[in-house]
C-alpha positions as CSV (number, residue, x, y, z in Angstrom):
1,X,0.0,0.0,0.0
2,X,1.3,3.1,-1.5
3,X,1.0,6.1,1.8
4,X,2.2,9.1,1.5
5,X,2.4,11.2,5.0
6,X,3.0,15.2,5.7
7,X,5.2,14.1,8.8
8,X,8.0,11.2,9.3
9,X,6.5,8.5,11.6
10,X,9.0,6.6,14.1
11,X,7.5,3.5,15.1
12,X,8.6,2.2,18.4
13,X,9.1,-1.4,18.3
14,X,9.3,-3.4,21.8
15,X,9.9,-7.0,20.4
16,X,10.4,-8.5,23.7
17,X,10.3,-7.2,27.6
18,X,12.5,-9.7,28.7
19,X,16.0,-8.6,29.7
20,X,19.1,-10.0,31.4
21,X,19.6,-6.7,33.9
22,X,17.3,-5.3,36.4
23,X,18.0,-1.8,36.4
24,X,17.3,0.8,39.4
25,X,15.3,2.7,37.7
26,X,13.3,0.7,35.4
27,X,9.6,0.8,34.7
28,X,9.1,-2.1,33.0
29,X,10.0,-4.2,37.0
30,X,8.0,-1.2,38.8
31,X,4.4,-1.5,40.5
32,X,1.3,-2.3,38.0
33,X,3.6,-2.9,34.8
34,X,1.6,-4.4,31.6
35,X,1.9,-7.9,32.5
36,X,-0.7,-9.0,29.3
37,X,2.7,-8.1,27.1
38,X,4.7,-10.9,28.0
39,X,3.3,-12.8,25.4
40,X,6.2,-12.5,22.0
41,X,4.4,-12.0,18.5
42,X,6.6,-14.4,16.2
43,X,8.8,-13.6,13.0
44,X,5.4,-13.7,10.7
45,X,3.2,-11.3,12.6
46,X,6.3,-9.3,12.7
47,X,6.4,-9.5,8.5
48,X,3.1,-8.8,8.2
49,X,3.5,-5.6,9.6
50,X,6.5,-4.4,8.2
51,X,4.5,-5.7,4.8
52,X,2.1,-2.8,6.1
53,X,4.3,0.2,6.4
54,X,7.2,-0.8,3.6
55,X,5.9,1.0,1.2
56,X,5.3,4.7,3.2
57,X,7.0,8.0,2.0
58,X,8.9,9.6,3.9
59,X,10.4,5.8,4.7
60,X,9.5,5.6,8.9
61,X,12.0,5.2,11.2
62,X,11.9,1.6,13.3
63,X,13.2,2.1,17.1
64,X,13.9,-1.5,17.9
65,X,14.1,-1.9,21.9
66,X,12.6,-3.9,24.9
67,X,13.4,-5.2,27.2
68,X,16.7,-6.0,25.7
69,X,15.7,-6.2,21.8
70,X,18.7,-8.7,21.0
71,X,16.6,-11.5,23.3
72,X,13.9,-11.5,20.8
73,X,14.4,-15.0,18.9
74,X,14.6,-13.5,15.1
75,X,15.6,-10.7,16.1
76,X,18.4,-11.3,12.9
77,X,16.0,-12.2,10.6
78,X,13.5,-9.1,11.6
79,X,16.3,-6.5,11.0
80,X,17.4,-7.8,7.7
81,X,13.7,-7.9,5.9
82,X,13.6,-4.6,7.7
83,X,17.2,-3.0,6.0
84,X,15.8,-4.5,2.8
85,X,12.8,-2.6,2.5
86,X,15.1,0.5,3.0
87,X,13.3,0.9,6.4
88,X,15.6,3.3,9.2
89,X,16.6,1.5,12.1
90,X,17.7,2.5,15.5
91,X,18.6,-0.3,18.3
92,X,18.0,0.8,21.8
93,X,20.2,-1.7,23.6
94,X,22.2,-2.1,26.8
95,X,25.1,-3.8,24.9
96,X,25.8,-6.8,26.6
97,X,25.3,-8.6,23.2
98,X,26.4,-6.5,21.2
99,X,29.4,-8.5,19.9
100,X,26.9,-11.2,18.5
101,X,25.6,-9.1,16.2
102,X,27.6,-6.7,14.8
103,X,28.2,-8.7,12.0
104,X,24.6,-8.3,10.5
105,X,24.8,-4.7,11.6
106,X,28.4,-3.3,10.5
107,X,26.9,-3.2,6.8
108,X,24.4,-1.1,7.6
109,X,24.2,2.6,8.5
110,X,21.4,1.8,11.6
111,X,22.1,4.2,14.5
112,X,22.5,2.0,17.6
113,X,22.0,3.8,21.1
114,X,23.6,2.4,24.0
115,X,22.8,2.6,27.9
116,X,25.8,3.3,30.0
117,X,25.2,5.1,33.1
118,X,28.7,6.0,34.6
119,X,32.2,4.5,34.6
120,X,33.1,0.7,36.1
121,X,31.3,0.5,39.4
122,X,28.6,2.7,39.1
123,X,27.4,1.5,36.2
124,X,27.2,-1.9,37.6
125,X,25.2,-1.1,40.3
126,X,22.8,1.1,38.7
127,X,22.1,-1.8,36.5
128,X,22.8,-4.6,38.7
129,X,25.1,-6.6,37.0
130,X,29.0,-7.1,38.2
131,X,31.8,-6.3,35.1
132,X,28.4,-5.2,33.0
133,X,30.8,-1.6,31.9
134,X,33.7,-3.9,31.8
135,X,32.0,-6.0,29.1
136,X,29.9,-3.2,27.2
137,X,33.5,-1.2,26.7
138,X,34.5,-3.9,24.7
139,X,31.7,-4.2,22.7
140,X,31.9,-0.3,22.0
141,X,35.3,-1.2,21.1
142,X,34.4,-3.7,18.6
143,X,31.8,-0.9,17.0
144,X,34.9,1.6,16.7
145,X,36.9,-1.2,15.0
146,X,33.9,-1.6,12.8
147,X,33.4,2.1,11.8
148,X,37.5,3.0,11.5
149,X,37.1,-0.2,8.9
150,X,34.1,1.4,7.3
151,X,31.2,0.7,8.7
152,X,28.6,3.4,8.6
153,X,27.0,2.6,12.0
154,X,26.5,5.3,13.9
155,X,26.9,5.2,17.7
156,X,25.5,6.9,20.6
157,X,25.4,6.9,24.3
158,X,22.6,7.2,26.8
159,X,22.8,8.3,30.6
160,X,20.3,8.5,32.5
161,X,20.7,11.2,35.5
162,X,20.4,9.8,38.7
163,X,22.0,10.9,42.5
164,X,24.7,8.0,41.5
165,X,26.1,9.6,38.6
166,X,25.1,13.4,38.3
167,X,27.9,15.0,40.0
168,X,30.5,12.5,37.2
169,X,29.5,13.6,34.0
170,X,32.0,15.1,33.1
171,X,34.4,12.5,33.8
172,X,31.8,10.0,32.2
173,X,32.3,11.8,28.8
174,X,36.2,12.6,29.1
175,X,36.6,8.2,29.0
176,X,34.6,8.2,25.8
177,X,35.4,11.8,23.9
178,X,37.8,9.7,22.0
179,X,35.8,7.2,20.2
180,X,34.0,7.8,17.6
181,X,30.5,8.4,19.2
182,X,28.0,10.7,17.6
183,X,26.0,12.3,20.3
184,X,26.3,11.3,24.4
185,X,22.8,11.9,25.9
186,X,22.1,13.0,29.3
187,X,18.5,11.3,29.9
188,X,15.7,12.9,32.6
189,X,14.0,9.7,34.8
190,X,11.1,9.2,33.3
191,X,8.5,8.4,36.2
192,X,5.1,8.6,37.7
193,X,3.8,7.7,41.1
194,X,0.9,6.8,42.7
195,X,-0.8,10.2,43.1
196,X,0.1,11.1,39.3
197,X,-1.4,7.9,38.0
198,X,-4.3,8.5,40.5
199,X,-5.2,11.7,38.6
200,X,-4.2,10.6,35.1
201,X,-6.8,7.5,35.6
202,X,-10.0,10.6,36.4
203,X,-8.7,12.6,33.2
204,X,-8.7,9.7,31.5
205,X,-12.0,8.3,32.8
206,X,-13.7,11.8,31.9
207,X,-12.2,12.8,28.8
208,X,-11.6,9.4,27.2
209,X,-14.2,7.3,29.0
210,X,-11.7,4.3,29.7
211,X,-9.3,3.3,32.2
212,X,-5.5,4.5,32.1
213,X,-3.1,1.7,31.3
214,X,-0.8,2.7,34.8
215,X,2.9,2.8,34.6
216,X,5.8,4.5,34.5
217,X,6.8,3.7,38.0
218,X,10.2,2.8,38.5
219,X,11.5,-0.3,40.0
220,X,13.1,2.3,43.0
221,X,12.0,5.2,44.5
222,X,14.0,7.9,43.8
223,X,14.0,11.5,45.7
224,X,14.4,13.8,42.8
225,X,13.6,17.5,44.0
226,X,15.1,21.0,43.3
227,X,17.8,20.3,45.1
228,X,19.2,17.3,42.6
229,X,17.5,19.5,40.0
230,X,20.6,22.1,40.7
231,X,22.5,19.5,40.5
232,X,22.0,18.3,37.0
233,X,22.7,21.3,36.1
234,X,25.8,22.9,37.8
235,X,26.4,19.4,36.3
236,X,25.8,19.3,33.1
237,X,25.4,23.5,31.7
238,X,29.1,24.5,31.7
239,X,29.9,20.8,30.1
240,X,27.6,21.1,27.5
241,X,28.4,24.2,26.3
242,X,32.4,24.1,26.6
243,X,33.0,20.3,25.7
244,X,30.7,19.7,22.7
245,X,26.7,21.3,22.3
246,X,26.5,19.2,18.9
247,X,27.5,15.8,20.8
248,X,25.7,16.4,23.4
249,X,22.5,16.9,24.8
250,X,19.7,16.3,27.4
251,X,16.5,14.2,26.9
252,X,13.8,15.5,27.1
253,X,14.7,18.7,25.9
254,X,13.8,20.4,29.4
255,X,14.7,24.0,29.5
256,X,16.7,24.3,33.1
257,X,14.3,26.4,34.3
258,X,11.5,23.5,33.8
259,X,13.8,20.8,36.1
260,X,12.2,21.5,39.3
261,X,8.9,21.0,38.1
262,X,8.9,18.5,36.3
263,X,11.2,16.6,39.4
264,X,9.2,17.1,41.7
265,X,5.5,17.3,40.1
266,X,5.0,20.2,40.7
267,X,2.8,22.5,38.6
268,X,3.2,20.1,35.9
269,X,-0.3,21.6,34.0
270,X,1.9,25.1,33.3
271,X,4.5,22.9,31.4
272,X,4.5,23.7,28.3
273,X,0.9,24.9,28.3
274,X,-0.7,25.5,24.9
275,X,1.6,22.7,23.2
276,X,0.3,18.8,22.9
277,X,2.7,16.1,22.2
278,X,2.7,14.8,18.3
279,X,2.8,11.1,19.5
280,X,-0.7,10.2,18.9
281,X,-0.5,11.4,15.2
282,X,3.1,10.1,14.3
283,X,4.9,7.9,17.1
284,X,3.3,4.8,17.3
285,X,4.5,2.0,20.4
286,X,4.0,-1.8,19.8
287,X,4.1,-3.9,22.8
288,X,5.6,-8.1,22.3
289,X,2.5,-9.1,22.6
290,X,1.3,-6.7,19.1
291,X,-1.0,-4.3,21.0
292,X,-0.4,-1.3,19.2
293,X,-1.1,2.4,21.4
294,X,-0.7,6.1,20.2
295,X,0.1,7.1,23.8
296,X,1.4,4.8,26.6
297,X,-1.9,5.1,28.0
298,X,-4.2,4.3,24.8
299,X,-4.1,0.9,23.5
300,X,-5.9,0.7,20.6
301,X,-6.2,-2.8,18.7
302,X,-3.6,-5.7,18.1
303,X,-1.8,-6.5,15.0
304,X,-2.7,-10.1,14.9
305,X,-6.0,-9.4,14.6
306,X,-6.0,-6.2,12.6
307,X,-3.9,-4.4,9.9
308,X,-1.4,-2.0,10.9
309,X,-3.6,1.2,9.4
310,X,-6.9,-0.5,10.3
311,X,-5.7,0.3,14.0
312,X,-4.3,3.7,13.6
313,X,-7.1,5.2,11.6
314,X,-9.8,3.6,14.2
315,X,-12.2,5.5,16.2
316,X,-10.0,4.7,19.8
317,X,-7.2,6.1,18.5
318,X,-9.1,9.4,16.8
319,X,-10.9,9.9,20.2
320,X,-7.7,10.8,21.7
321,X,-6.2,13.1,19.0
322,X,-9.9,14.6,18.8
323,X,-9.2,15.5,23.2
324,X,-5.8,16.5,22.7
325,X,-6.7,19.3,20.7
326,X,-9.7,20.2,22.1
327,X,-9.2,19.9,25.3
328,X,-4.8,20.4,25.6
329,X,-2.8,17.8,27.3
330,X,-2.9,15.7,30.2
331,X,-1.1,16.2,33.3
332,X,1.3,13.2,33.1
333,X,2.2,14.5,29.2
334,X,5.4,16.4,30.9
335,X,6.8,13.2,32.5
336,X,7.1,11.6,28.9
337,X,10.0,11.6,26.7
338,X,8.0,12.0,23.7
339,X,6.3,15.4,24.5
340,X,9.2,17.2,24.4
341,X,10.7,15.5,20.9
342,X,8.1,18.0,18.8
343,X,5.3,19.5,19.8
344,X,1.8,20.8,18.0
345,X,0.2,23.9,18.9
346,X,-3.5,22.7,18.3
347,X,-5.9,25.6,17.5
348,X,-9.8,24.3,17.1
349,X,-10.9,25.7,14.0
350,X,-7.5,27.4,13.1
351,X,-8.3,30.0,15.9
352,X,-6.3,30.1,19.4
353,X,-6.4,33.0,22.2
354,X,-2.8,33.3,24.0
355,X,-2.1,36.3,26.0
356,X,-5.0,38.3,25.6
357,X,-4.0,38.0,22.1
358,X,-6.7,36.5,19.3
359,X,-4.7,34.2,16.9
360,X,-5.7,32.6,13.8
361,X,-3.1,30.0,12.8
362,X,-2.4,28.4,9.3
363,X,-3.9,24.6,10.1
364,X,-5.5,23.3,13.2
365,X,-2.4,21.0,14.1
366,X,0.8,23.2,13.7
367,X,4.0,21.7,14.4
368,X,7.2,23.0,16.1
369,X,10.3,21.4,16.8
370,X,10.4,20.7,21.0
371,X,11.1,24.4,22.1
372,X,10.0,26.1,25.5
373,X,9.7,29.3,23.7
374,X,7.4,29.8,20.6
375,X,7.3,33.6,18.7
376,X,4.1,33.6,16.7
377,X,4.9,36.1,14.1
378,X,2.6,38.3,11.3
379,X,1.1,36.2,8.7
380,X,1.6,38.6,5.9
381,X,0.7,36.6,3.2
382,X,-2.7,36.4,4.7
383,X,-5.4,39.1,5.0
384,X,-6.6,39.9,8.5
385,X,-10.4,39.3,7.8
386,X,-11.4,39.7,11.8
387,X,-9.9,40.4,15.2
388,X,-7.8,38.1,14.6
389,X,-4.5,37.9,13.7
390,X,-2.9,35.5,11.0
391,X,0.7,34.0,12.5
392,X,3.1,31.4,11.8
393,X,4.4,29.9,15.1
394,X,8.6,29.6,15.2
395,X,10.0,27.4,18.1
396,X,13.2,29.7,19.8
397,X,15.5,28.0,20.6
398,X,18.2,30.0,21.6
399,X,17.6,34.0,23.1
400,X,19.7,35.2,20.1
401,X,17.3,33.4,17.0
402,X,14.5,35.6,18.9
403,X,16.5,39.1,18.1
404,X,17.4,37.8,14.2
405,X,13.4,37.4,14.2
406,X,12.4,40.3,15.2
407,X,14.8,42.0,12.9
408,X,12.9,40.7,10.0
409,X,9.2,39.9,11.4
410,X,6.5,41.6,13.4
411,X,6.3,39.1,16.6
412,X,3.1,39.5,18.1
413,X,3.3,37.4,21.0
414,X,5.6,35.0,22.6
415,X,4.9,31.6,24.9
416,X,8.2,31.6,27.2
């Protein structure tokens, strides 16, 4: 089936949730996880679907990951009918098998993320596995090897931020800065607790009229307030900035002064206010088991009993894009990696009120790139018809784009 999208679509793939470490701060081992997904889809059901999406332009992007994705039994087979049908892939692993399979992966150009939290020691007991860094390094080795012979693999690193490793980051990167790793990124805990889910489950009940699928709760409790906030970043700013902004980077994208809030769960509704997250129109997440969901919290068919597009064009999973934008996001939104990877500004009927100012935007969905500050600017190649005015929204990134905008553009009004 020919498909051709206004957007690129990464589909998150979870092949398997079984994994040989137990990490800290895990949410797959944590309170009220989706046992149902234990079940594996085999190779065929797997085909079927990629049979489903093969043929979409711009080609999607597959995020293979788990568990620990190299488990899955054909997982080999998978990623080569995959790289055939030009399909991008990204493996999300935690290495320790890494050496078994870089033979089928050295002649690709698949971008393979992997999870090291700090050097020797701490790394091990984040992840709860003795010599685990010992063994990873020389996998990463083996990748270098690979890529000085050639290969077009591209490596990264993921660490996520916990009181273990925050105050060693930059000795974490100084032991890597010489390989031949693309970016290093410095990952938020995702979490939730009890009170979060609690309120989550009556937005969902109200708006959605079904029960939340709960998670997000990690396998230890963690303390994370303002105080480790500051941490992360007298931490991580200065680094950042002096050592290498195009290698590296924090995930989410969380403007500093968003940390607290979003640590501590506090005031999380003001995050990011007028923006909704573009997973429910573009990110798809398959579990093992083929449940397919546009958030984590919204399954909305299986693939072994449906098509792929069957399910993502049904009525469950246009109920929640119809409550995103007409009613903004939900409160646990901000705790999610994938809200702050692009955003939409939604305006019902192309018209939006923000600041006391009356707004008339170009579509109802209007995408930014993940940005804490948006300029919308004069629309001057639209007629104002009505109080209100015609803008194109432009994420800021940095304070000095803002001045080269206004330099060339009538901004009207700014969400900071």
């Amino acid at each position: 089936m020919n498909i051709e999208l206004p957007f690129n679509m990464d589909f998150i793939i979870n092949l398997t949730y079984r994994c040989n470490l137990r990490c800290k701060m895990c949410t797959q081992y944590g309170k009220n996880y989706k046992e149902q997904a234990i079940e594996e889809m085999n190779i065929q059901d797997w085909i079927n679907f990629l049979n489903d999406i093969k043929d979409v332009t711009p080609k999607p992007k597959l995020i293979l990951m788990g568990g620990e994705p190299f488990l899955y039994k054909d997982f080999e087979k998978l990623f080569k009918i995959a790289v055939s049908y030009n399909l991008k892939t990204h493996i999300i692993t935690n290495g320790y098998y890494l050496d078994k399979f870089i033979p089928i992966l050295k002649d690709t150009d698949t971008d393979i993320t992997i999870s090291l939290d700090g050097l020797f020691n701490v790394h091990d007991e984040i992840r709860n596995q003795k010599n685990l860094f010992k063994k990873v390094v020389q996998n990463i080795k083996l990748i270098d090897e690979a890529q000085k012979s050639g290969s077009k693999m591209r490596m990264r690193i993921n660490q996520v931020i916990l009181p273990e490793n925050v105050d060693k980051v930059a000795d974490f990167y100084n032991y890597f800065k010489d390989y031949d790793i693309d970016t290093f990124t410095f990952q938020h805990l995702q979490s939730s607790d009890e009170e979060l889910n609690n309120l989550t489950q009556k937005q969902w009940r109200e708006r959605l009229g079904q029960d939340y699928c709960m998670g997000l709760i990690p396998k230890e409790k963690y303390n994370l307030n303002a105080a480790f906030a500051n941490r992360y970043i007298n931490a991580t700013k200065d680094f950042i900035k002096n050592y290498s902004p195009e290698k590296c980077f924090s995930f989410p994208a969380l403007a500093y002064e968003e940390l607290a809030d979003y640590y501590t769960n506090n005031n999380l509704d003001n995050l990011r206010k007028n923006m909704i997250c573009t997973t429910a129109w573009t990110t798809p997440a398959i579990e093992p088991n083929g449940n397919v969901s546009n958030c984590i919290g919204n399954i909305i068919g299986n693939l072994k009993e449906n098509s792929f597009w069957d399910i993502w064009n049904n009525d469950k999973a246009q109920k929640l894009r119809d409550a995103l934008i007409t009613d903004g996001k939900f409160t646990i939104c901000t705790k999610c990696c994938n809200f702050y990877k692009g955003n939409f500004i939604a305006a019902p009927e192309g018209k939006l009120e923000i600041n006391g100012y009356k707004l008339e935007l170009p579509d109802v969905l209007n995408y930014i790139q993940s940005s804490k500050c948006v300029a919308f600017i004069r629309d001057t190649d639209r007629e104002q018809k009505n109080e209100y005015i015609p803008v194109i929204p432009i994420n800021i990134h940095r304070p000095q784009y803002l001045d080269f905008i206004k330099k060339e553009n009538e901004i009207i009004t700014i969400i900071e």
